[in-house]
DOTORGU-226909 format. One record per residue (C-alpha): residue in three letters; residue number from 1; x, y, z. Coordinates in Angstrom, 1 decimal, decimal comma. Last residue first. Layout:
BEGIN
{aa: ALA | i: NUM | x: X | y: Y | z: Z}
...
***
This chain:
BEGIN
{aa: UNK | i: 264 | x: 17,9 | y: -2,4 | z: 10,5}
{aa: UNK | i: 263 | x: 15,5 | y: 0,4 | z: 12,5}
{aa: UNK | i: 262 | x: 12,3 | y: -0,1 | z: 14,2}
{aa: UNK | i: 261 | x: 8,6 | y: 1,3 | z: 13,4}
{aa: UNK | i: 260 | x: 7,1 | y: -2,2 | z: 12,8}
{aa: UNK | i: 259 | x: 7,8 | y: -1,9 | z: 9,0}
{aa: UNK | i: 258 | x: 11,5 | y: -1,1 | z: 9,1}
{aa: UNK | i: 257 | x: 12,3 | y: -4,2 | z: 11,2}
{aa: UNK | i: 256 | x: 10,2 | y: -6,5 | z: 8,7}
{aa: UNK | i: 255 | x: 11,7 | y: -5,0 | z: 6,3}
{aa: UNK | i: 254 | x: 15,0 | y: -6,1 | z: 6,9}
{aa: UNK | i: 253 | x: 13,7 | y: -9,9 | z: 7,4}
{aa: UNK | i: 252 | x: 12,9 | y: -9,3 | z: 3,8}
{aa: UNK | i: 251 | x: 16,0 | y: -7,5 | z: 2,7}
{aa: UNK | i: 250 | x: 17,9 | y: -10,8 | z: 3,6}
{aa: UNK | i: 249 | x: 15,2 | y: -13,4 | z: 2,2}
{aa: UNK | i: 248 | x: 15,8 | y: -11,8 | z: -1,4}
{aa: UNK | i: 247 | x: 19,5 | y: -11,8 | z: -0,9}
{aa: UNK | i: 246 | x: 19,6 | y: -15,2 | z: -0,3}
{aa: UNK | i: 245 | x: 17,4 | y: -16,1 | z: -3,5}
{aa: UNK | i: 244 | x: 20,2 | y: -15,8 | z: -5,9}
{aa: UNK | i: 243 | x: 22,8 | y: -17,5 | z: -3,3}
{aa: UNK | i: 242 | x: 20,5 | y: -20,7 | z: -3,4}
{aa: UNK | i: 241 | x: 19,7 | y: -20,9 | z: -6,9}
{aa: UNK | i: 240 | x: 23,3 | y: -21,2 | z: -7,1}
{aa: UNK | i: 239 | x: 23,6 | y: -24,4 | z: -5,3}
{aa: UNK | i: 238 | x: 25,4 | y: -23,9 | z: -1,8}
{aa: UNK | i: 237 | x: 29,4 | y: -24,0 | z: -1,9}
{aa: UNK | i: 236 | x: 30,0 | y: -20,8 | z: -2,3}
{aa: UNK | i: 235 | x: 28,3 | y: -19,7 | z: 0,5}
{aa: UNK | i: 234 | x: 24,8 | y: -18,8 | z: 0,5}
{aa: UNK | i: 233 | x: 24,7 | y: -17,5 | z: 4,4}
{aa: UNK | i: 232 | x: 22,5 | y: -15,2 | z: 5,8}
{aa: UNK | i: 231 | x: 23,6 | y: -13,6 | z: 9,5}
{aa: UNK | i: 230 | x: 21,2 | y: -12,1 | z: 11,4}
{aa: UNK | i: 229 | x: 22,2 | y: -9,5 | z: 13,9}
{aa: UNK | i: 228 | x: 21,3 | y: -8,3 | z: 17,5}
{aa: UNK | i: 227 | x: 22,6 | y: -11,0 | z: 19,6}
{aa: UNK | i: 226 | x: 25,1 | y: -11,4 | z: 17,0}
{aa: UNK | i: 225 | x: 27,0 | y: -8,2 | z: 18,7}
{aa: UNK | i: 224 | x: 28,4 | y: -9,3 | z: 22,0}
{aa: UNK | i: 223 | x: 32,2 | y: -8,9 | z: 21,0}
{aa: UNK | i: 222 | x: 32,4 | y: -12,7 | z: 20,6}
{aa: UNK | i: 221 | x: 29,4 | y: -13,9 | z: 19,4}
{aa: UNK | i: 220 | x: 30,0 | y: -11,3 | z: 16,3}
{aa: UNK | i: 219 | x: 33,9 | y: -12,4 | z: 15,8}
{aa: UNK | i: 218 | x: 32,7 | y: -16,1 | z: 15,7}
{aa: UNK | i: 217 | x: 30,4 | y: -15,3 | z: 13,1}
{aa: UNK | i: 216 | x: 33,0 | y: -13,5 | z: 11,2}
{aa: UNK | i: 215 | x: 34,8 | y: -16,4 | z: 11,2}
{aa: UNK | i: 214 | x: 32,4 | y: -19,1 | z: 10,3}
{aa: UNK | i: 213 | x: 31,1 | y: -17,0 | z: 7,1}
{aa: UNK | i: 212 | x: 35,0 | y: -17,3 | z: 6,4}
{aa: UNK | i: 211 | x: 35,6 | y: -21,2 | z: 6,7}
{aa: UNK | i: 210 | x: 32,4 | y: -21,5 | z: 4,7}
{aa: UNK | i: 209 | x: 34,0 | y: -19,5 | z: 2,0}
{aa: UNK | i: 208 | x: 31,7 | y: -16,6 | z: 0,6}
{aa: UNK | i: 207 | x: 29,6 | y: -17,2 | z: -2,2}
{aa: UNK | i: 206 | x: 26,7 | y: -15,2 | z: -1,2}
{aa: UNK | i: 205 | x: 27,2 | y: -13,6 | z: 2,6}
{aa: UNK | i: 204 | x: 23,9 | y: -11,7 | z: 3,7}
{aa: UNK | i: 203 | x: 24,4 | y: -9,6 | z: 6,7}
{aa: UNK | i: 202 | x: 21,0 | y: -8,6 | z: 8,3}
{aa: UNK | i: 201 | x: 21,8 | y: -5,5 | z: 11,5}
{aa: UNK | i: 200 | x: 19,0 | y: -4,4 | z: 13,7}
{aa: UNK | i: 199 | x: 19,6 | y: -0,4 | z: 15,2}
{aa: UNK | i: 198 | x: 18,2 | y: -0,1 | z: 18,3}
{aa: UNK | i: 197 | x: 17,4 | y: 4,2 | z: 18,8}
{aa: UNK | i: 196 | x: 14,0 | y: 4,4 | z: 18,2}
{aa: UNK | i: 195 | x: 13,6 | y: 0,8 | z: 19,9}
{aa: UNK | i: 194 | x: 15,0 | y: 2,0 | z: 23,5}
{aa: UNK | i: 193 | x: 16,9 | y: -0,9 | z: 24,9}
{aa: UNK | i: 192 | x: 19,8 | y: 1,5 | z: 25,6}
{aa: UNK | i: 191 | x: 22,2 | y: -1,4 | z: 24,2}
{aa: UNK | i: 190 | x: 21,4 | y: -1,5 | z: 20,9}
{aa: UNK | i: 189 | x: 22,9 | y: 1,7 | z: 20,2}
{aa: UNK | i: 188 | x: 26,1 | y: 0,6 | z: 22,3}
{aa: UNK | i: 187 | x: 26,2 | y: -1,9 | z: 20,0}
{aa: UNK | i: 186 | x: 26,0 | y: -0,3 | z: 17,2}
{aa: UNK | i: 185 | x: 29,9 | y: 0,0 | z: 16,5}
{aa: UNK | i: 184 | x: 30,4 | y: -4,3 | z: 16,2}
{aa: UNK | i: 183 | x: 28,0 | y: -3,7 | z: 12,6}
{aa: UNK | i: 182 | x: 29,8 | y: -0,9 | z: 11,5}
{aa: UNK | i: 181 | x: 33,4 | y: -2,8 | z: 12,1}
{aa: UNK | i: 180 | x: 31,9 | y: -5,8 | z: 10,6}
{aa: UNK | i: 179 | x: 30,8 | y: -4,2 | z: 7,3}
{aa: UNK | i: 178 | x: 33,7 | y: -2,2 | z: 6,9}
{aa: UNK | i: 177 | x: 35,6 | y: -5,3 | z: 7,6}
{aa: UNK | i: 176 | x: 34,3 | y: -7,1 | z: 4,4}
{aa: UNK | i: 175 | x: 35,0 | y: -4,7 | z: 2,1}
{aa: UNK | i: 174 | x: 38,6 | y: -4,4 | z: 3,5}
{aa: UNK | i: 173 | x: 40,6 | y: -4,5 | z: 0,2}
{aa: UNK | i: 172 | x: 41,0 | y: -8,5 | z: 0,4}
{aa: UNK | i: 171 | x: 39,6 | y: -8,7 | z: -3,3}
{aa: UNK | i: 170 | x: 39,2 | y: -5,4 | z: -5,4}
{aa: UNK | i: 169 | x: 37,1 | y: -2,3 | z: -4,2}
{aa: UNK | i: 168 | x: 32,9 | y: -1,3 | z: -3,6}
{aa: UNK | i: 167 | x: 31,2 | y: -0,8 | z: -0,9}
{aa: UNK | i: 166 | x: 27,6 | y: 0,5 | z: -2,0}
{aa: UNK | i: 165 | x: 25,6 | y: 2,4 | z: 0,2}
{aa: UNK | i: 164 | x: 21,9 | y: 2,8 | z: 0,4}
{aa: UNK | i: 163 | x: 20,5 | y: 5,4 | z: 2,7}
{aa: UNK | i: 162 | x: 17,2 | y: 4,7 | z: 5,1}
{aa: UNK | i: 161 | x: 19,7 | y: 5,9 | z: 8,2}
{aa: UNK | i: 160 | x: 22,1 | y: 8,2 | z: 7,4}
{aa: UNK | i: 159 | x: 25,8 | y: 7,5 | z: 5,8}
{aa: UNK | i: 158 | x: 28,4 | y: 10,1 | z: 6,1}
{aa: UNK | i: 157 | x: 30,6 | y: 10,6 | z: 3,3}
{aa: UNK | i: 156 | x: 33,6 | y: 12,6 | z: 4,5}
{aa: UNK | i: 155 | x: 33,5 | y: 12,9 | z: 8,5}
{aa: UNK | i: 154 | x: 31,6 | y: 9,7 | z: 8,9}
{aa: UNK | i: 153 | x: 33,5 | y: 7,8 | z: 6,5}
{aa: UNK | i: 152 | x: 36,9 | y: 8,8 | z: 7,9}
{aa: UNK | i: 151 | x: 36,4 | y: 8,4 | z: 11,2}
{aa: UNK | i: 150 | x: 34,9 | y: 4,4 | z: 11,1}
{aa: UNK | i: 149 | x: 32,7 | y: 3,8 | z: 13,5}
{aa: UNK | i: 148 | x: 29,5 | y: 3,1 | z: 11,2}
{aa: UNK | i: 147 | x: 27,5 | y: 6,2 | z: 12,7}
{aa: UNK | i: 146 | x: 24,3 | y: 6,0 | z: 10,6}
{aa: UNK | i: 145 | x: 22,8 | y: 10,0 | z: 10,6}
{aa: UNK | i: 144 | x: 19,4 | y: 10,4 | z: 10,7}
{aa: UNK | i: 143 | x: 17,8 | y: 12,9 | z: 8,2}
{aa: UNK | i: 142 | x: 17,0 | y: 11,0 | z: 4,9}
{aa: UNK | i: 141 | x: 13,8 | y: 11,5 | z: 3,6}
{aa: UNK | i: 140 | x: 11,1 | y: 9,7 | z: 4,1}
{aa: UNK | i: 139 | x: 9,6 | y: 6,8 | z: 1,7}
{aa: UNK | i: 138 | x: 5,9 | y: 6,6 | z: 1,1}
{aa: UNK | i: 137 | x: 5,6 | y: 9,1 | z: -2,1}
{aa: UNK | i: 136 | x: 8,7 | y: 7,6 | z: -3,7}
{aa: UNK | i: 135 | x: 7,2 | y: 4,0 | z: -4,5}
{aa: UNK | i: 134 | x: 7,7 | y: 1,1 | z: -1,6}
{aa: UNK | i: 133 | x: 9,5 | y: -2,1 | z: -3,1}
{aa: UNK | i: 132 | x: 7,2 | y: -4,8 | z: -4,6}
{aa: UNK | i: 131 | x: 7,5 | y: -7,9 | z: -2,9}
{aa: UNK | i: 130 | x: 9,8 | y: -10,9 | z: -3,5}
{aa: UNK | i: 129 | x: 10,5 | y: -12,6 | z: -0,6}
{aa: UNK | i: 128 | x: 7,3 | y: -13,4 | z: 1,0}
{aa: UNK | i: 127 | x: 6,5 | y: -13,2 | z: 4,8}
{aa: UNK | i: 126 | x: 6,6 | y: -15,5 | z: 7,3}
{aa: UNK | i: 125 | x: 5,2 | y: -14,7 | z: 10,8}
{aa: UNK | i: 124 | x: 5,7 | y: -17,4 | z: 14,0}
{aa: UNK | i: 123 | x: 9,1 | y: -17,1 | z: 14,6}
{aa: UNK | i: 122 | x: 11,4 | y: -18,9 | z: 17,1}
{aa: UNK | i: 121 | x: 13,5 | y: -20,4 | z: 14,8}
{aa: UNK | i: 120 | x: 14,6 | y: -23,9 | z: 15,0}
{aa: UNK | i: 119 | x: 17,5 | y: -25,4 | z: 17,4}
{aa: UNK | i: 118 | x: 20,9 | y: -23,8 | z: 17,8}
{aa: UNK | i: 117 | x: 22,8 | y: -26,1 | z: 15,4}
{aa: UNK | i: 116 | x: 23,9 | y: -23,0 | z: 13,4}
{aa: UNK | i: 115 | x: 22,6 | y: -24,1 | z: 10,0}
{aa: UNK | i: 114 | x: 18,3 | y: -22,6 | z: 10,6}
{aa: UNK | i: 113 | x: 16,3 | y: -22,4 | z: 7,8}
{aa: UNK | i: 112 | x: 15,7 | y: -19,0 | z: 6,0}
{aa: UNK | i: 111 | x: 15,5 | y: -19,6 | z: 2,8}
{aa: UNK | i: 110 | x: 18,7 | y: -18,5 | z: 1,8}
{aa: UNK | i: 109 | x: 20,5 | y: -20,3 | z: 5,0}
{aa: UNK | i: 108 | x: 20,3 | y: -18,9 | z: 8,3}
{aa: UNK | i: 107 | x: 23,1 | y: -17,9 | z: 11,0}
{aa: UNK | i: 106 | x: 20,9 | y: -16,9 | z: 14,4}
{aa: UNK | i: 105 | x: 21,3 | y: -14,3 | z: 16,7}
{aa: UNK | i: 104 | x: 18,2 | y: -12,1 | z: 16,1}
{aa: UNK | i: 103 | x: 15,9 | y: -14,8 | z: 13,8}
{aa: UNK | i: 102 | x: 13,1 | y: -14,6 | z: 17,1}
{aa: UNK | i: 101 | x: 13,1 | y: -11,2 | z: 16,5}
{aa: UNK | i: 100 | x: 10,8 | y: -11,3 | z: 13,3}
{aa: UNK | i: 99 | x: 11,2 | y: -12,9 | z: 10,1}
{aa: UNK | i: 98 | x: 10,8 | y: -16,4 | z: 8,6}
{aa: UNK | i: 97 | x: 11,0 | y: -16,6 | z: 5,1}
{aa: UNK | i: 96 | x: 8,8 | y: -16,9 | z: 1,6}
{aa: UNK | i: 95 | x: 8,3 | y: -18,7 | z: -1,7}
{aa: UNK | i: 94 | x: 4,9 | y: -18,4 | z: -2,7}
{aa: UNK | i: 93 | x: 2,8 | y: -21,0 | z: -1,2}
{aa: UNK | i: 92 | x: 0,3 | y: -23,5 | z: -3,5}
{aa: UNK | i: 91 | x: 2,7 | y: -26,2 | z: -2,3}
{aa: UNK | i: 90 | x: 2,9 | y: -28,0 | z: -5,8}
{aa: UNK | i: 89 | x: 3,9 | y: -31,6 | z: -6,4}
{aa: UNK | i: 88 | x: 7,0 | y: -32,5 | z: -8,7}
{aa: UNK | i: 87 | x: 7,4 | y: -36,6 | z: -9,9}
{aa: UNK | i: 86 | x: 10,6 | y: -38,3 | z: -11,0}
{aa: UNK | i: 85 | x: 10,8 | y: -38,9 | z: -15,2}
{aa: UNK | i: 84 | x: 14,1 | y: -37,6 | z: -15,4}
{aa: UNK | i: 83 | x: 16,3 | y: -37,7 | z: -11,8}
{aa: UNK | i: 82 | x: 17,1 | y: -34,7 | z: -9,2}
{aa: UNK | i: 81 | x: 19,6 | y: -36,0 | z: -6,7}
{aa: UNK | i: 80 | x: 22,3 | y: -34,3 | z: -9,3}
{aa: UNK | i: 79 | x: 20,5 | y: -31,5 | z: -9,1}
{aa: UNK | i: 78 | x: 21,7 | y: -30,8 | z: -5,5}
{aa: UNK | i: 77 | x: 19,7 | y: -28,2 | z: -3,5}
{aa: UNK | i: 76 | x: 17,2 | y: -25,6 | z: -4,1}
{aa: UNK | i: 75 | x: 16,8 | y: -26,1 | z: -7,5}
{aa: UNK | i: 74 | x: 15,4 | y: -23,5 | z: -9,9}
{aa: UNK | i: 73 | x: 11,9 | y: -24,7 | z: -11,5}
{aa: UNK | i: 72 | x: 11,5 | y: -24,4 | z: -15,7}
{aa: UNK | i: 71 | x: 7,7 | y: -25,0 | z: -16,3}
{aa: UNK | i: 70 | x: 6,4 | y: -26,8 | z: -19,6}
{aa: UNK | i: 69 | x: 3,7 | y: -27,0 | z: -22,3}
{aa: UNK | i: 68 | x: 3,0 | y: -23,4 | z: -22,4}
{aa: UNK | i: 67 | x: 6,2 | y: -21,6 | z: -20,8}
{aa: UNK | i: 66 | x: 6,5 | y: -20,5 | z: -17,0}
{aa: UNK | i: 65 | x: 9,9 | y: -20,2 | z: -16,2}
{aa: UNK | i: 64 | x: 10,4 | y: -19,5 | z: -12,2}
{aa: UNK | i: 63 | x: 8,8 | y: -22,2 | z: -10,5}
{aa: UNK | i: 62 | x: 10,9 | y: -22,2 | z: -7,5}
{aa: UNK | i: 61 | x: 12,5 | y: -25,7 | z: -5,8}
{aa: UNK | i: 60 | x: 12,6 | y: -28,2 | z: -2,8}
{aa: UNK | i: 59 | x: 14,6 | y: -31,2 | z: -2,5}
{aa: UNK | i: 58 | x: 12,2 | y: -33,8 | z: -0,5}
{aa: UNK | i: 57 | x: 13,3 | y: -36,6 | z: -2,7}
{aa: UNK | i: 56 | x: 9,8 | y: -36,6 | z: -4,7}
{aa: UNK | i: 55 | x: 10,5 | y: -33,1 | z: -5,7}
{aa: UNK | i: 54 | x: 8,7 | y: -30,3 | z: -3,7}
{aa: UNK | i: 53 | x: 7,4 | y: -27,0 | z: -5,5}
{aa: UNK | i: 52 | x: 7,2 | y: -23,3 | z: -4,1}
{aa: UNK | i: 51 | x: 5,6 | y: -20,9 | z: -6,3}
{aa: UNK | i: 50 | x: 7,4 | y: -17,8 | z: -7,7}
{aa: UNK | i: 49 | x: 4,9 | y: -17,7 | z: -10,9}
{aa: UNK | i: 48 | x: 2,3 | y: -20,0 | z: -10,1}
{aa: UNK | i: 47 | x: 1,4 | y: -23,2 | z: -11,0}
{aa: UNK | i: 46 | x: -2,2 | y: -24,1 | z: -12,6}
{aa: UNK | i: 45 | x: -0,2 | y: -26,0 | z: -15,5}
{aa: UNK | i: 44 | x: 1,9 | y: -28,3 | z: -13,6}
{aa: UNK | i: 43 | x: 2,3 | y: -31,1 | z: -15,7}
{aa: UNK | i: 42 | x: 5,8 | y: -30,9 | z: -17,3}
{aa: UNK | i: 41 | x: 8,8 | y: -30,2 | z: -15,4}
{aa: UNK | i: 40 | x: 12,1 | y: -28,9 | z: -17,1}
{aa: UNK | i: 39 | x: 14,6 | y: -28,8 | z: -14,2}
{aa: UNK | i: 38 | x: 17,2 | y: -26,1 | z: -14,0}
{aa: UNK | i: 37 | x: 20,9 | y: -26,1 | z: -10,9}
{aa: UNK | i: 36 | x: 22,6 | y: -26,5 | z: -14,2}
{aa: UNK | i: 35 | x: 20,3 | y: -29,2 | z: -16,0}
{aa: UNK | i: 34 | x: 17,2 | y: -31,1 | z: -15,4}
{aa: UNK | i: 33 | x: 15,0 | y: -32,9 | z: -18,1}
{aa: UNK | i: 32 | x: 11,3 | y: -33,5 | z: -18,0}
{aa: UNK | i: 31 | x: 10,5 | y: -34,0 | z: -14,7}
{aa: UNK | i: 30 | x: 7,2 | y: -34,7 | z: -14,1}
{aa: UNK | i: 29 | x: 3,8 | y: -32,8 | z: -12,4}
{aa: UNK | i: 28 | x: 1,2 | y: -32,9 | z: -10,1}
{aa: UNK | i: 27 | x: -1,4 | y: -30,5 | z: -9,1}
{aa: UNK | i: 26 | x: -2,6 | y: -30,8 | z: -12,7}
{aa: UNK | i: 25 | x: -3,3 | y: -34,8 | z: -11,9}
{aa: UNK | i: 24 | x: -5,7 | y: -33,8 | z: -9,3}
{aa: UNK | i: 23 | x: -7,9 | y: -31,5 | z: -11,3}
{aa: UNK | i: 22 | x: -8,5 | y: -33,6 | z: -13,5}
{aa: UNK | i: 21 | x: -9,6 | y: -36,7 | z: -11,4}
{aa: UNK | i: 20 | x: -13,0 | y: -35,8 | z: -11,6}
{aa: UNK | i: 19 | x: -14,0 | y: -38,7 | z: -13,3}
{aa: UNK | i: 18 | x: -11,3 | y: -41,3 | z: -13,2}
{aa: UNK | i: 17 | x: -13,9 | y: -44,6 | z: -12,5}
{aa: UNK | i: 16 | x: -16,5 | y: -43,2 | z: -15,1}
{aa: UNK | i: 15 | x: -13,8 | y: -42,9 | z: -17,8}
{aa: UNK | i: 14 | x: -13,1 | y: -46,5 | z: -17,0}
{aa: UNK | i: 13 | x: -16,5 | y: -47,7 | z: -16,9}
{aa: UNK | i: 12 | x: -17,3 | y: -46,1 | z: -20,3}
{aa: UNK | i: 11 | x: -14,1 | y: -47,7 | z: -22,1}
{aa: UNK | i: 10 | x: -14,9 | y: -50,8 | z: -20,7}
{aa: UNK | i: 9 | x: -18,7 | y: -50,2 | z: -21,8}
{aa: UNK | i: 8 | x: -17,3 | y: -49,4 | z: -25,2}
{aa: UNK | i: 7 | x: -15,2 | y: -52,5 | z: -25,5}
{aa: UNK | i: 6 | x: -18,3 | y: -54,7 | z: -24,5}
{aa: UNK | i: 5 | x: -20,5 | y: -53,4 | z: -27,2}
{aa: UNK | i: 4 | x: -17,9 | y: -54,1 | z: -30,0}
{aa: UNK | i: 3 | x: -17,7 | y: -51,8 | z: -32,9}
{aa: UNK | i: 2 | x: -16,8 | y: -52,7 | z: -35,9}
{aa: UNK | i: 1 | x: -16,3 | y: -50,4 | z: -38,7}
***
């Protein structure tokens, strides 16, 4: 076998040179293949489970699959701008939102970034999206009643405050206006300025028509009511990873009401 001195001291240099450059290269990673809103990336191996990730366009994602020799990240935004062999980076932040007042008035998308043309949000506190929901010993009872305006749910099934409700019926049943007509009937609630009584509002709209999200905007501004709602919007023409996350980032700017001793 021959062995040439000056190969090994090549090889030796070299090795020397990129020493300690591990842990760099496993911040960064390559698309493998992308498909459906999917991309396969190889490389990141210290990546966390619901971690944020950039693509070298700027597009954002979610590291969702983690598998042993690759990581399958949701796209938050077009896939099509996504190509093979284009680098992915890691943000070391779990995927969070804004929350707080500053969001009352404001039509977000399902991270939380602004689309109303109003400016950015006046928030300083982000909080994660996917926490782990409160056990049975925490959680009250129900014993405040919800008014939502409408006689015949408040005389048959009234709805309290802390209560889940599901509105259920086929397309252009009045779903929809349920929701608007209990949102338009706090307003007097929100009007006393006292926080025990204020009730917030979040309305999350996934795969709604723009044209439609726009419209029952307008309807809030008018009667006086965004000023104390959020409006999320995945509408249908956002990426689906976009509409699967919106609901998330609703429930967390919820929380955020209920966990500073105020009502949403």
């Amino acid at each position: 076998m021959d062995i040439r001195a000056a190969e090994i001291s090549a090889i030796l240099k070299d090795q020397i040179k990129n020493f300690g450059q591990e842990a760099q290269v496993s911040e960064v990673g390559q698309v493998l293949s992308v498909g459906d809103g999917i991309a396969r990336v190889y490389g990141l191996d210290n990546v966390q489970a619901g971690e944020m990730v950039e693509f070298e366009n700027g597009t954002r994602g979610m590291a969702l699959n983690l598998e042993t020799d690759n990581v399958g990240v949701v796209i938050f935004g077009a896939d099509r701008e996504i190509k093979e062999g284009q680098t992915v980076k890691r943000t070391r932040a779990i995927v969070d939102t804004p929350v707080g007042k500053g969001l009352l008035g404001r039509v977000v998308d399902g991270l939380g970034n602004p689309i109303d043309g109003k400016g950015p949000i006046q928030s300083t506190e982000r909080r994660r999206v996917d926490v782990k929901a409160p056990g049975i010993i925490p959680r009250q009872s129900v014993n405040e009643p919800m008014a939502t305006g409408l006689k015949a749910v408040d005389a048959l099934i009234p709805i309290g405050r802390g209560q889940r409700e599901l509105i259920i019926g086929d397309r252009q049943t009045g779903k929809t206006a349920i929701a608007l007509d209990t949102i338009l009937n706090q307003k007097p609630l929100n009007a006393t300025g006292d926080e025990k009584i204020k009730l917030y509002c979040v309305y999350v709209a996934i795969g709604q028509k723009r044209s439609t999200v726009a419209q029952f905007v307008k309807v809030l501004e008018e009667q006086g009511a965004l000023e104390y709602s959020v409006v999320v919007a995945a509408t249908a023409s956002d990426p689906a990873p976009m509409q699967y996350i919106a609901p998330f980032t609703g429930c967390t700017m919820g929380e955020y009401f209920r966990d500073n001793g105020m009502h949403a």
